[in-house]
C-alpha positions as CSV (number, residue, x, y, z in Angstrom):
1,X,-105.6,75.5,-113.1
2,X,-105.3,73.3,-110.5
3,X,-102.5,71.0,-111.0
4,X,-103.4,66.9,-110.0
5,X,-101.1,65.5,-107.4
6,X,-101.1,61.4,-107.5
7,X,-100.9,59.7,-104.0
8,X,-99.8,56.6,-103.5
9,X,-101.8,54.3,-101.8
10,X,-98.7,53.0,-99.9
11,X,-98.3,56.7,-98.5
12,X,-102.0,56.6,-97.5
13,X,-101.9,53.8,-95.6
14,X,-98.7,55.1,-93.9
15,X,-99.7,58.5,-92.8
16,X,-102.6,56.7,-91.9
17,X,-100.9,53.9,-89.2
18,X,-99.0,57.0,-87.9
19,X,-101.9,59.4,-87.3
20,X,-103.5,56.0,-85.5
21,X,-100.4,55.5,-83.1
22,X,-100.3,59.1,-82.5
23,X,-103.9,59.3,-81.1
24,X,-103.2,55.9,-79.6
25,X,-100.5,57.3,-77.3
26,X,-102.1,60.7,-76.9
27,X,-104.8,58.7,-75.4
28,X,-102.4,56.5,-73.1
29,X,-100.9,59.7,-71.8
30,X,-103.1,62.1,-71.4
31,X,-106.7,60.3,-70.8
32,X,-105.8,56.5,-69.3
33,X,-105.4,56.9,-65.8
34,X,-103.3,53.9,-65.3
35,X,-101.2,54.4,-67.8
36,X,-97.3,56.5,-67.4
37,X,-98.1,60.4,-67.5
38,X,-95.6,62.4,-70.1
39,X,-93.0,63.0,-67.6
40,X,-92.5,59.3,-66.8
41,X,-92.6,58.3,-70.5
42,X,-89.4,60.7,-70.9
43,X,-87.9,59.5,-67.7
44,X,-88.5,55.8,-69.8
45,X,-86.3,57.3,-72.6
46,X,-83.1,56.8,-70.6
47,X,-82.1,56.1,-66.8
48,X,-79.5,57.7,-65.1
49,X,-76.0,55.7,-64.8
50,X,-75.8,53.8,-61.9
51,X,-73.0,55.1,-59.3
52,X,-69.9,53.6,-59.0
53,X,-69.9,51.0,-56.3
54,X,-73.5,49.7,-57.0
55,X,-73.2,46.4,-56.4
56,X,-70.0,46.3,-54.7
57,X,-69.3,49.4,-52.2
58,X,-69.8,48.2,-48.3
59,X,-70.5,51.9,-47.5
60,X,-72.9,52.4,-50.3
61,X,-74.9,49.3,-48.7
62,X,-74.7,50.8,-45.5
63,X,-76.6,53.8,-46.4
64,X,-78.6,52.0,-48.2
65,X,-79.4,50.5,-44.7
66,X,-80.6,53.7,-43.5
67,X,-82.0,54.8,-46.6
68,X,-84.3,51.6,-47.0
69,X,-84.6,49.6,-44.8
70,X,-84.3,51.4,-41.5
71,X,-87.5,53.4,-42.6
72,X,-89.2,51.6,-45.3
73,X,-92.1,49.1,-44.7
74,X,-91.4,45.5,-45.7
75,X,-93.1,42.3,-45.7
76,X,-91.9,40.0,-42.9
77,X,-94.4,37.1,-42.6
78,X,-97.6,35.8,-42.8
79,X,-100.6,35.8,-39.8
80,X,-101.4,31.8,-40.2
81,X,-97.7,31.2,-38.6
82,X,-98.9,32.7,-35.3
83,X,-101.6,29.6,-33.7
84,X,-101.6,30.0,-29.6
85,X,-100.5,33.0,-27.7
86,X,-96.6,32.6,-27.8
87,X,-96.2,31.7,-31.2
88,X,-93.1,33.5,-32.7
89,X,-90.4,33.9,-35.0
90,X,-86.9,35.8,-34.8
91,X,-85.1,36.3,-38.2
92,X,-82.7,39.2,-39.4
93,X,-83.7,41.8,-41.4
94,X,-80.7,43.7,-42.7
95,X,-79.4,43.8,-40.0
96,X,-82.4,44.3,-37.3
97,X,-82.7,41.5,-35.3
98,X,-86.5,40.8,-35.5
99,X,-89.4,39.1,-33.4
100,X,-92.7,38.1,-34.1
101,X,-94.8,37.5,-31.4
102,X,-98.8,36.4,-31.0
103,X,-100.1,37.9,-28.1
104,X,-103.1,36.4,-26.0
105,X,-105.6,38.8,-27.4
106,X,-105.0,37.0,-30.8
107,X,-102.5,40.6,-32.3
108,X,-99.0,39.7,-33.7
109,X,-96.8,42.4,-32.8
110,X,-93.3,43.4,-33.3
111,X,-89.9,44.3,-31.3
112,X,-86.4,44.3,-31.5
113,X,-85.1,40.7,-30.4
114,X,-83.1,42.7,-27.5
115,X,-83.6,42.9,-24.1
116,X,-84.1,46.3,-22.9
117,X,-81.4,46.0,-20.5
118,X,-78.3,44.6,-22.0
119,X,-79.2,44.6,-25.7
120,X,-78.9,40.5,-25.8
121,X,-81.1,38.6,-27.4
122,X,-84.6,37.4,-26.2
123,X,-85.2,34.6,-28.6
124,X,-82.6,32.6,-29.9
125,X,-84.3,30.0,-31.5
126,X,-85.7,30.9,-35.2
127,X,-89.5,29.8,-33.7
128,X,-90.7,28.4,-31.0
129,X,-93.7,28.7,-28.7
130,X,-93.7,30.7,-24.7
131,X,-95.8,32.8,-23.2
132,X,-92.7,34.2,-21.3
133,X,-89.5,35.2,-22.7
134,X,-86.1,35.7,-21.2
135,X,-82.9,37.2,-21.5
136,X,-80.2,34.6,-20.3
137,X,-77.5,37.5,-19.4
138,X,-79.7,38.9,-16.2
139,X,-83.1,37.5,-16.1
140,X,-85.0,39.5,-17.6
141,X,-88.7,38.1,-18.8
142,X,-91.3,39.9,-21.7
143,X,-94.7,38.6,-21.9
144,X,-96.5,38.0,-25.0
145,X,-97.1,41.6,-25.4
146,X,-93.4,42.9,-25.0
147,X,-94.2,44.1,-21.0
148,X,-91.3,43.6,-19.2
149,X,-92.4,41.0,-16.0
150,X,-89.3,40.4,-14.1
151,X,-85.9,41.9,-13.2
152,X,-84.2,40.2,-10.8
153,X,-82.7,42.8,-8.0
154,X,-84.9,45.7,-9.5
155,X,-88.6,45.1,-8.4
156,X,-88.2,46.8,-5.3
157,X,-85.2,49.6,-6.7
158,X,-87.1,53.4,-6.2
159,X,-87.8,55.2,-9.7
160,X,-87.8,51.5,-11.5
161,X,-90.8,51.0,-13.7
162,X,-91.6,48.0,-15.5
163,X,-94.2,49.5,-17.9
164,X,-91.0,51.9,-19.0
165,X,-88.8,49.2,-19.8
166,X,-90.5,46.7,-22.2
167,X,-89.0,45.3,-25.4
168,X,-88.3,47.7,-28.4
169,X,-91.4,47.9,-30.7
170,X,-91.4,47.8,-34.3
171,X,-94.5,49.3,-36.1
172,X,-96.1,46.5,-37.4
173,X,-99.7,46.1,-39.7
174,X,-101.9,43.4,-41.3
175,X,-102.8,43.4,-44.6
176,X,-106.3,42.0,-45.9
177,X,-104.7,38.7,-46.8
178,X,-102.8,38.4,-43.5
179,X,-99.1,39.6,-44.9
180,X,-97.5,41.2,-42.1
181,X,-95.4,44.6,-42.5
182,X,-92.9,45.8,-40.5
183,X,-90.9,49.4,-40.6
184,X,-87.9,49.4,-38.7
185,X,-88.5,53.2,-38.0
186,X,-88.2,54.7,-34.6
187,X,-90.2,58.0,-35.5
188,X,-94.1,57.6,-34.1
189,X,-95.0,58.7,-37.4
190,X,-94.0,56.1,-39.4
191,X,-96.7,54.0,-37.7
192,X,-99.0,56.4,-38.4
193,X,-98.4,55.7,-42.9
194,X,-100.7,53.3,-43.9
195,X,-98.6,50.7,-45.8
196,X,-101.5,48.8,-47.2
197,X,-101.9,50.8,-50.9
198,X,-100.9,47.6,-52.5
199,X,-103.5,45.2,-53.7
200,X,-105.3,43.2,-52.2
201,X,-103.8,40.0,-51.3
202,X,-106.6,38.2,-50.1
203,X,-107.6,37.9,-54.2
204,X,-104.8,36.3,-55.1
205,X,-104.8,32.6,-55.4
206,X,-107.2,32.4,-52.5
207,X,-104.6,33.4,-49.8
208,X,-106.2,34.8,-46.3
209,X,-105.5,34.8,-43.0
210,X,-106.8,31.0,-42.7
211,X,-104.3,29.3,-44.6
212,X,-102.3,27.6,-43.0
213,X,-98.1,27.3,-42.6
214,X,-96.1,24.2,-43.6
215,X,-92.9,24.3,-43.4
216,X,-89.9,27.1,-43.3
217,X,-86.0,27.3,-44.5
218,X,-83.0,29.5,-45.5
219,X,-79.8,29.7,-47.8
220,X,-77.2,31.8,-47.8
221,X,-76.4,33.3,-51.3
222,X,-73.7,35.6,-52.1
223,X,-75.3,38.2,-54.1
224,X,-76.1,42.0,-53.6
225,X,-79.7,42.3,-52.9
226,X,-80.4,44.6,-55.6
227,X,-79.9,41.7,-58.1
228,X,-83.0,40.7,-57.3
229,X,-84.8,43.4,-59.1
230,X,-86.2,43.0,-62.5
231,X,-84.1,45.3,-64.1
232,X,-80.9,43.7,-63.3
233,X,-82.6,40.2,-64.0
234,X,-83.2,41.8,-67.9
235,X,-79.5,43.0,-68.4
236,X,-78.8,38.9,-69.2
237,X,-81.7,37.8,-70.3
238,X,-82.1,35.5,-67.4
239,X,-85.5,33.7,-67.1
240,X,-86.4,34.6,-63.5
241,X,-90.1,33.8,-63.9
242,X,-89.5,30.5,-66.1
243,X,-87.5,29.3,-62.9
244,X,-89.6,30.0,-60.6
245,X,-92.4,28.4,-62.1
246,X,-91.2,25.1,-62.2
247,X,-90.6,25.3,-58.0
248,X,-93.2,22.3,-58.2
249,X,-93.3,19.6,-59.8
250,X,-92.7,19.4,-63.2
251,X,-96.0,17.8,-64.7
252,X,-98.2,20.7,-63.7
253,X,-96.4,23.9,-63.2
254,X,-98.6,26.6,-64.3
255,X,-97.8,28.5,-61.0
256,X,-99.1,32.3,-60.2
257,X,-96.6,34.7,-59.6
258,X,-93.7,35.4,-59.0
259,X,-95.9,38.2,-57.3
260,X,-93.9,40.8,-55.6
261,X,-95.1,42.1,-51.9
262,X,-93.3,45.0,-51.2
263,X,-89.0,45.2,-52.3
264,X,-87.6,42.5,-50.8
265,X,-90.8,39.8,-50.5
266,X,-92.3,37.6,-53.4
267,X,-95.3,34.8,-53.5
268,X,-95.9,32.5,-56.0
269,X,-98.9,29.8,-56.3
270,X,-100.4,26.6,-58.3
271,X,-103.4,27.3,-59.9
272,X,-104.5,23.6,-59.3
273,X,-102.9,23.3,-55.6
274,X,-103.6,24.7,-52.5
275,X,-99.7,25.4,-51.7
276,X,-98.0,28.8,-52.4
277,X,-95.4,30.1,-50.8
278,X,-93.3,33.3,-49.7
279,X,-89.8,34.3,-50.6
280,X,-88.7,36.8,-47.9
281,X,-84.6,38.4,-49.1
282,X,-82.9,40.0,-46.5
283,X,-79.7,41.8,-47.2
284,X,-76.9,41.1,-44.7
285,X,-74.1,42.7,-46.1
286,X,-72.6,44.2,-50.0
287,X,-72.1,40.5,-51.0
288,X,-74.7,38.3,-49.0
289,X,-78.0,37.9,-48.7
290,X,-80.2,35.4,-46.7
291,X,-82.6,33.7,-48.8
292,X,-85.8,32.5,-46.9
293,X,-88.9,30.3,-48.2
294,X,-92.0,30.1,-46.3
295,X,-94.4,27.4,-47.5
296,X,-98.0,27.5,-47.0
297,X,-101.6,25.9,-47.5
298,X,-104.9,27.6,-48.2
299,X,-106.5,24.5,-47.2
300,X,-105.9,22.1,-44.1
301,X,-102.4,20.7,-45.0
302,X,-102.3,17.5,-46.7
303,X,-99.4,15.0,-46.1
304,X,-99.3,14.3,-50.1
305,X,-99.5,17.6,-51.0
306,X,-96.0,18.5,-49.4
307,X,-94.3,15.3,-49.5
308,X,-90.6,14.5,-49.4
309,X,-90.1,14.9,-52.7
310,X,-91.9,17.9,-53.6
311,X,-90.2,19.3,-50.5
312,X,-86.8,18.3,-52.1
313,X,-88.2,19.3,-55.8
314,X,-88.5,23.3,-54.1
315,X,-85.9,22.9,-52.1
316,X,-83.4,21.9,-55.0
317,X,-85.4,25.0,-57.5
318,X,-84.6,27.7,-54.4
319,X,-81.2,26.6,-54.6
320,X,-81.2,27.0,-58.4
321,X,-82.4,30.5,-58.1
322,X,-80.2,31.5,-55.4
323,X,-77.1,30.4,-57.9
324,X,-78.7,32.0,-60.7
325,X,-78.2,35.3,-58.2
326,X,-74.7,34.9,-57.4
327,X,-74.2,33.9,-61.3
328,X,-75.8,37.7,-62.2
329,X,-73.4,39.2,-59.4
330,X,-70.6,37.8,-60.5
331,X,-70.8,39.2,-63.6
332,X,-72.0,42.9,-62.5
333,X,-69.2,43.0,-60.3
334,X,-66.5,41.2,-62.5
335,X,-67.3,42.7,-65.6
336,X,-67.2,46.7,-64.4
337,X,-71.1,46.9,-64.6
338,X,-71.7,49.4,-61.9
339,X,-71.9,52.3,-64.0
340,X,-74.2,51.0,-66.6
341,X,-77.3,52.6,-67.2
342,X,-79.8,51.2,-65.1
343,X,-83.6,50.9,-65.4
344,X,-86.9,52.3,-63.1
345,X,-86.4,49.9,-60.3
346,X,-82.6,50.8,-60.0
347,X,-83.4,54.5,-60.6
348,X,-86.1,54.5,-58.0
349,X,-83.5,53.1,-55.3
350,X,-80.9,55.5,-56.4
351,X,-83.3,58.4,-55.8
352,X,-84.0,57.2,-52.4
353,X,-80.3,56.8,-51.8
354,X,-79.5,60.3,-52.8
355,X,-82.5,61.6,-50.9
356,X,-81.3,60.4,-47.8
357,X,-77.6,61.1,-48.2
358,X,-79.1,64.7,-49.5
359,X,-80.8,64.9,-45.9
360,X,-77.3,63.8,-44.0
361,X,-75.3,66.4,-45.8
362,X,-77.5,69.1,-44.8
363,X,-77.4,67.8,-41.0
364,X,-73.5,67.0,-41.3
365,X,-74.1,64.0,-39.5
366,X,-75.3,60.1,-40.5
367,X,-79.1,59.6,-40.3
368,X,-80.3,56.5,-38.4
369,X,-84.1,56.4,-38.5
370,X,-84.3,52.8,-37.1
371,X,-81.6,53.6,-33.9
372,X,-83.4,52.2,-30.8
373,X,-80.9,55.1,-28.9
374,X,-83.7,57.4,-30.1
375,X,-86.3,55.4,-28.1
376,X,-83.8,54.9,-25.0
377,X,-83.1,58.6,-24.0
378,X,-86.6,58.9,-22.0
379,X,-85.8,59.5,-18.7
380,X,-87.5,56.8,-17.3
381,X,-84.8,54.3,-19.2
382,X,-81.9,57.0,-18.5
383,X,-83.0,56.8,-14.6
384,X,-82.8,52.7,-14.5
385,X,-79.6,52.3,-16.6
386,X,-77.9,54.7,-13.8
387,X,-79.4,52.5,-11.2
388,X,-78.0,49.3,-12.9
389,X,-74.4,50.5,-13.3
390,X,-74.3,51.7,-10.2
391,X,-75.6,48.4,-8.7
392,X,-73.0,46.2,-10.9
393,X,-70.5,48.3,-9.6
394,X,-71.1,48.7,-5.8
395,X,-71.7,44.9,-5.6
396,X,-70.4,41.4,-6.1
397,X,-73.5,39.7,-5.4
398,X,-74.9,41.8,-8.4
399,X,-72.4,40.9,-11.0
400,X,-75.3,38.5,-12.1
């Protein structure tokens, strides 16, 4: 005899719901190609604690230096800055002293802002416009394209070539919606990487090559760059996005973004404006980052779109986010945070961290990838440095 079991409904409809979110997720993992695969969804389950000294150890930053950003492409600028042949910017980037430069067959290119010869600086302003640049210590003069043109004393010195001795080049690309990329890299191969797998910029918000650049500013802040990433931004519940949506004014801020291009660059825009704009981070030490806005146009500026007050108005909301930084370092510092579990972004920089140190261990020795000494040993260079010294010290008249 078979013996009648009574079901609940309840129970039916229960085993039911989780048979549903078991195929659901089965499907997510195994069959959605954008979704996490198996092994990410248990790495979800729970990150790895942060080491001690995250946010607050000067030689953990410095490895993070050559772990990151020495090798590690980043998003420096935008094409529509560069107008004429001459057209450039200098800024930091951790630490790398960087220009942009428009050359006159219309490519923006890269280099250390350092003369070959004494390491000093080629462009000290933060922009400017000059088809020739020149290092104040001796003389020395780069063209648009980084070609060393002049060295007083040395044009008629035997084994000195010019076409050896031109400014430092940083690998440099375009992307389809005229972000520019830099990696600080000395390898040959890092050029070779195509940094361009992210989407494609020139979709968003209308932004191409053809807008056009307004106006440009930085702040200090004295927060740890790594505050910056979401996870960190979650730990307090701090509205990030909510701030940074009311960088115009306050009657229509429905803004796109923040959109993040690449780790340390952002862009947000106005549905119903042509203005959007680029927040560039560069770390300059454990405690301090600089903190630089670019603003821009896709259409021909407009003096009321930018006025002085909506200037002020984004001015006054970068400020605020910069102190809502410093606010979340202070307490991640002060309040013993660095070895609290830390999410994907602050996994992922870990594991790069580790790698690197992983790679210096085995090689007992620091790992520089971004050290212009590794572009300076050619013998060319090696030949005209021992004809310099010997110059400055056999004569006066040298001592330029």
């Amino acid at each position: 005899m078979i013996e009648t079991v009574n079901i609940s409904p309840f129970f039916l409809c229960g085993a039911a719901l989780a048979l549903a979110a078991s195929l659901f997720w089965f499907y997510r993992i195994f069959f959605n190609p954008t979704s996490t695969t198996l092994a990410n969804v248990q790495l979800l389950s729970k990150w790895p604690d942060l080491p001690q000294g995250w946010w607050t150890d000067s030689e953990r930053f410095q490895t993070e230096k050559r772990a990151i950003f020495s090798q590690t492409w980043i998003c420096a600028s935008h094409r529509c800055r560069f107008v004429k042949a001459g057209d450039y910017i200098a800024f930091d980037i951790a630490g790398f002293r960087v220009l942009l430069m428009l050359g006159k067959d219309g490519t923006v290119r890269a280099f250390h802002n350092i003369c070959r010869h004494r390491a000093f600086p080629v462009a000290k302003k933060a922009s400017g416009s000059s088809t020739v640049l020149g290092c104040r210590y001796h003389g020395w003069s780069y063209d648009t394209k980084g070609q060393l043109t002049k060295a007083p004393h040395f044009d008629n010195v035997p084994g000195f070539e010019k076409s050896q001795n031109g400014l430092f080049p940083i690998h440099t690309r375009m992307d389809d919606g005229g972000f520019i990329h830099v990696n600080m890299s000395a390898s040959e191969a890092a050029g070779d990487e195509d940094p361009l797998h992210l989407k494609k910029t020139s979709q968003l918000a209308g932004i191409s090559q053809n807008s056009h650049f307004i106006d440009s500013w930085e702040i200090k802040g004295n927060f740890n760059w790594k505050v910056i990433v979401s996870d960190s931004q979650q730990t307090f519940q701090t509205p990030t996005t909510d701030g940074i949506s009311r960088l115009f004014s306050a009657k229509d801020s429905m803004l796109t973004g923040p959109q993040r291009l690449r780790l340390l660059t952002t862009i947000s825009s106005k549905p119903s404006s042509p203005l959007w704009y680029q927040v560039t981070y560069s770390p300059d030490s454990v405690g301090q980052t600089t903190v630089r806005c670019d603003v821009y146009s896709t259409k021909k500026p407009d003096p009321h779109a930018f006025d002085s007050n909506t200037k002020a108005s984004l001015k006054q909301q970068i400020q605020a986010l910069v102190h809502q930084h410093e606010g979340i370092y202070t307490k991640l510092a002060d309040l013993g945070c660095d070895t609290s579990s830390g999410g994907y972004e602050q996994a992922k920089i870990a594991n790069m961290v580790d790698a690197h140190l992983e790679k210096e261990k085995l090689q007992g020795q620091e790992i520089k990838p971004a050290a212009i000494q590794q572009q300076c040993r050619s013998a060319a260079y090696m030949q005209a440095e021992g004809i310099c010294k010997a110059m400055e010290c056999g004569s006066e008249e040298l001592a330029w």
